[in-house]
Steps between C-alpha positions, in 0.01 A plus 500: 500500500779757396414737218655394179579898452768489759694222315437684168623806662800339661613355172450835290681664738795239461479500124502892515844471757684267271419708245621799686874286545499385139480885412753641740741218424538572192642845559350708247283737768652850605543545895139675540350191317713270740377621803133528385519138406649461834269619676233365346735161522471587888134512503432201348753294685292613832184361312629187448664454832151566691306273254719260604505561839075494497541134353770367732247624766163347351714141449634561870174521617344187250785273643415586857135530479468163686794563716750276333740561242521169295760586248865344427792657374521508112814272413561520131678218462172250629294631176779343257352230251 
């Protein structure tokens, strides 16, 4: 089972970005601020982006664990009332 950490983590980490983008958007920070938020921006981007990638594997490997992959393509229109 995964740890419930990792999905805590993940979603701290995305609260923290978006906060990071709120800040810098609104254009108030001087150019040393910028780039610290930057690169902190940077960072947490390359969090994200390999939590992701670590679930993307785990469901690969669920959906293939008997050798067939029994999913359909999502078409939004068939889940219309």
């Amino acid at each position: 089972m995964p740890k419930k950490t990792n999905s805590i983590n993940f979603e701290k980490t995305l609260a923290e970005l978006e906060q990071l983008v709120e800040t810098m958007e609104k254009g108030d920070l001087t150019l040393e601020e910028s780039l610290k938020h930057f690169e902190r921006g940077i960072v947490l981007t390359k969090s994200c982006q390999q939590a992701l990638s670590e679930a993307e594997q785990k469901v690969s490997v669920l959906l293939n664990k008997d050798g067939k992959n029994e999913l359909e393509p999502f078409n939004p229109d068939d889940t219309k009332e």
